[in-house]
One Martini backbone bead per residue (centre of mass of N, CA, C, O) as a GRO file, in nm:
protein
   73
    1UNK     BB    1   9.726  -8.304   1.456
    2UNK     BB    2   9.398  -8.223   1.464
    3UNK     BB    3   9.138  -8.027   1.461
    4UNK     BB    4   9.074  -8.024   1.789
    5UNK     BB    5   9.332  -7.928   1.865
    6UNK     BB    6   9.368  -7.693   1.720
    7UNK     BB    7   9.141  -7.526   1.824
    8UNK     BB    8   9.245  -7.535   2.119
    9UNK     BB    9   9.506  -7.423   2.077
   10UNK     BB   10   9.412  -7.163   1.960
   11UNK     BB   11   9.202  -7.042   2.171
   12UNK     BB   12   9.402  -7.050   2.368
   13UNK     BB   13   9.611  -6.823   2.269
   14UNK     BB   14   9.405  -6.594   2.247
   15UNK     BB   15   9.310  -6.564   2.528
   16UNK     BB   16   9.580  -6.469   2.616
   17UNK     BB   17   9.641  -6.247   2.405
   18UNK     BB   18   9.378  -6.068   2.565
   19UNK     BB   19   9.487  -6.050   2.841
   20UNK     BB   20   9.750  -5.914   2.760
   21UNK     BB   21   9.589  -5.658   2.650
   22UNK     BB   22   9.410  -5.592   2.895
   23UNK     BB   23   9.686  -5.539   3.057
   24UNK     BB   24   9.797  -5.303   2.925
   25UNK     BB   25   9.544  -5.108   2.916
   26UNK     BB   26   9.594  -5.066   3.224
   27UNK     BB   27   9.871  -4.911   3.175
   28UNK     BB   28   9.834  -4.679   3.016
   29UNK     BB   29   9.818  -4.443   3.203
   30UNK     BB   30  10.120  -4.477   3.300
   31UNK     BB   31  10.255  -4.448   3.026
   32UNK     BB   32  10.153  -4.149   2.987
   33UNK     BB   33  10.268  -4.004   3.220
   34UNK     BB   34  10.528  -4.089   3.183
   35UNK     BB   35  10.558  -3.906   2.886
   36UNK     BB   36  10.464  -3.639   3.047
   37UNK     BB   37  10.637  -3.612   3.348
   38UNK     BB   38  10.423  -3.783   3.581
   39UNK     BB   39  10.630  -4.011   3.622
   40UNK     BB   40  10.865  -4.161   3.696
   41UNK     BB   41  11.111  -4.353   3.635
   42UNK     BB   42  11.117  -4.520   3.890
   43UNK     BB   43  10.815  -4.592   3.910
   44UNK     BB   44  10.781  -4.704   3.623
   45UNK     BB   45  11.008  -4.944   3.581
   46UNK     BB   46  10.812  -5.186   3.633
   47UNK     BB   47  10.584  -5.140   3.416
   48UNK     BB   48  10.769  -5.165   3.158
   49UNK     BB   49  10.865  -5.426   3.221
   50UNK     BB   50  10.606  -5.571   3.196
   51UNK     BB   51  10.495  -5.485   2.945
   52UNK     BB   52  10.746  -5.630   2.801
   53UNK     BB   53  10.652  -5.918   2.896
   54UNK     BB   54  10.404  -5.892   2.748
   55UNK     BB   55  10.500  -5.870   2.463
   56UNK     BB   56  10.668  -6.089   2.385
   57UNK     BB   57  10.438  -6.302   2.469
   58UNK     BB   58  10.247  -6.230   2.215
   59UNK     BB   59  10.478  -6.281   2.001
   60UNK     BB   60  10.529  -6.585   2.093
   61UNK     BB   61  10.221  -6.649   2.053
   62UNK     BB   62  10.169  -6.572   1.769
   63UNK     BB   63  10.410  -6.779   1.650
   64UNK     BB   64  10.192  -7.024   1.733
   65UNK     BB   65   9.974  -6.959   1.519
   66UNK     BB   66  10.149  -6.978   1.256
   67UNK     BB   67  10.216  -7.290   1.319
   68UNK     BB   68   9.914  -7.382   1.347
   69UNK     BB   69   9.869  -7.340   1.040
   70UNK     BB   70  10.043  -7.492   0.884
   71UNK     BB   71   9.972  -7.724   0.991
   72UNK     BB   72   9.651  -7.736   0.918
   73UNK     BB   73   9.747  -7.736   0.562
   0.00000   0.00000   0.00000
């Protein structure tokens, strides 16, 4: 893989691990609330499953930022 190819997919990268920090960001309300015991646990289950698999997904993309880095040197 060359250098501009590694910076595009660097790139993409960074870019998705940001949106899904803003998506996190937008629910931290619901999580706040949940913590405080205003928002069910049933209410809250799907918000928290998703926010799991936003987490997930960003371990996952950090993973591939690191094996980028490995390959670029």
């Amino acid at each position: 893989m060359d250098i501009k190819e590694i910076c595009r997919k660097r790139c993409k990268l960074l870019n998705r691990i940001n949106a899904l920090k803003r998506s996190l960001s937008k629910t931290d309300y619901q999580a706040i609330k949940y913590a405080e015991g205003a928002i069910s646990e049933e209410k809250y289950a799907p918000i928290k499953a998703q926010r799991q698999a936003w987490r997930d997904e960003i371990n996952n993309l950090e993973n591939q930022l690191k094996e980028l880095a490995y390959e670029s040197n």
